[in-house]
C-alpha positions as CSV (number, residue, x, y, z in Angstrom):
1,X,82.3,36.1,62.2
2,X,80.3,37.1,65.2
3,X,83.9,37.3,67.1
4,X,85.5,39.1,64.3
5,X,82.3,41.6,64.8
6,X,82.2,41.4,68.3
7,X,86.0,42.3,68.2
8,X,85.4,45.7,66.3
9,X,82.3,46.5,68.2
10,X,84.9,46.4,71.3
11,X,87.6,48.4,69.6
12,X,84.8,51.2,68.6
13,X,83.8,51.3,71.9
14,X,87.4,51.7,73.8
15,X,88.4,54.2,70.8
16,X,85.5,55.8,71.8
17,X,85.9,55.8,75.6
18,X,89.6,57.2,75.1
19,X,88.4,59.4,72.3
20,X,85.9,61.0,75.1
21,X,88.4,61.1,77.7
22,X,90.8,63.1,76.0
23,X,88.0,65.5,74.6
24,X,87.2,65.5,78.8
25,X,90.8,66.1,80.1
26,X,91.3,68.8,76.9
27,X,87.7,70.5,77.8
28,X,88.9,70.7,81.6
29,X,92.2,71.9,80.8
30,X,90.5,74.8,78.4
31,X,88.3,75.6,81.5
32,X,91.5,76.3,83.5
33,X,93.1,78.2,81.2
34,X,89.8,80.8,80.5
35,X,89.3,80.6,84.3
36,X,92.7,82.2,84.7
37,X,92.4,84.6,82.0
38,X,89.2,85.7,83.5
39,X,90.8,86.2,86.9
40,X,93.4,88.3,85.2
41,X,90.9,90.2,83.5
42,X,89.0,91.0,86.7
43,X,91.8,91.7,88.3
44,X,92.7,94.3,85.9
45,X,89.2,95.7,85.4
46,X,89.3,96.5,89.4
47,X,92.9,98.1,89.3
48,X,91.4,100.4,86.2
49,X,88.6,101.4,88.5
50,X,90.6,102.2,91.0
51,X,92.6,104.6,88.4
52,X,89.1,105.7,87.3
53,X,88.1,106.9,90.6
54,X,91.3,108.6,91.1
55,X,91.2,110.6,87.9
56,X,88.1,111.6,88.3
57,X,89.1,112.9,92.0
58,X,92.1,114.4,90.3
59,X,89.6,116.2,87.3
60,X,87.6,117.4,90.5
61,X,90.4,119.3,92.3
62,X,91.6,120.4,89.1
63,X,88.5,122.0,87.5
64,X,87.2,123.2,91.2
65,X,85.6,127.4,91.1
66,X,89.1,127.9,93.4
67,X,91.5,126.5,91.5
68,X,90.4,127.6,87.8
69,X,90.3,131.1,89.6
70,X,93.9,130.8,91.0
71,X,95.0,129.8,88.0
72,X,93.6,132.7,85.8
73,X,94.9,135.1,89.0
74,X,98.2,133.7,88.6
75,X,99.3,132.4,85.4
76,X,96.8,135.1,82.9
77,X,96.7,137.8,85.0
78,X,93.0,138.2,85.2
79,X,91.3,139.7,87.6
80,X,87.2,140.5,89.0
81,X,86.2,143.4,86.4
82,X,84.5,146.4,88.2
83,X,81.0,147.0,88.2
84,X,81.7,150.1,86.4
85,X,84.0,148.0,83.6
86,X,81.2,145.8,82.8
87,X,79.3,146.5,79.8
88,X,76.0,144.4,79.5
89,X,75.1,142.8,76.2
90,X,71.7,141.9,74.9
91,X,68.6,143.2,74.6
92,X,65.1,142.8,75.6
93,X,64.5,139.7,77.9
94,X,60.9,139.1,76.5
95,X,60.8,139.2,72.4
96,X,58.1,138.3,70.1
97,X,60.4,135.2,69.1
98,X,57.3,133.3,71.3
99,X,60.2,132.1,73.5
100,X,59.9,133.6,76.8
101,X,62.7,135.0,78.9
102,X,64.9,134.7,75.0
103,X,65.7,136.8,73.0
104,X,68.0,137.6,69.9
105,X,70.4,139.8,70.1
106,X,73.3,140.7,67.8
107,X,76.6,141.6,69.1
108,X,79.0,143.8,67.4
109,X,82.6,142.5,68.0
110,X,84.7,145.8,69.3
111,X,88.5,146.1,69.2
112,X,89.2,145.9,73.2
113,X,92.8,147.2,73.7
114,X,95.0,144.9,74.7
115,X,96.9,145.3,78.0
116,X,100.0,142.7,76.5
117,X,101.8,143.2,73.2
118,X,100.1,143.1,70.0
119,X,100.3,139.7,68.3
């Protein structure tokens, strides 16, 4: 009996040896793969950086003082009123609202003739 035992004892321990090298070669293989992937990843996060950094270059040029002002020159006609043409709005820069330097003024919307057609 004690070869019978002896026997199983050494097939439990091979099984388990090639049991454990498989879970090894699996495990190592699954490393691999993820290691790739993250390589991919990486390399894709820095490519979208670099996009970042451009758009936010391109936002910058776009929305620059000289540009918007070109823009609204060109395309809508607007020009830098006169200091006669401005009318100032508000009221008294020091209320009693307790805030200092606010105050609360209410503006009456005016029909401002229109230079273009009528809508």
């Amino acid at each position: 009996m004690s070869g019978l035992l002896s026997r199983l004892l050494l097939a439990i321990v091979v099984g388990s040896a090639f049991a454990s090298a498989v879970g090894v070669i699996w495990t190592k293989h699954e490393s691999r793969t993820e290691f790739v992937r993250l390589q991919r990843m990486q390399a894709q996060r820095d490519e979208l950086d670099i996009e970042w950094g451009r758009l936010k270059l391109e936002q910058s040029t776009w929305s620059s003082h000289g540009r918007v002002e070109q823009v609204a020159r060109a395309n809508l006609k607007m020009i830098i009123p006169q200091p006669t043409d401005v009318i100032p709005v508000g009221g008294n820069p020091t209320s009693d609202s307790g805030h200092s330097g606010v105050s609360r003024t209410q503006v009456s919307r005016t029909q401002v003739p229109s230079t273009q057609g009528s809508p």
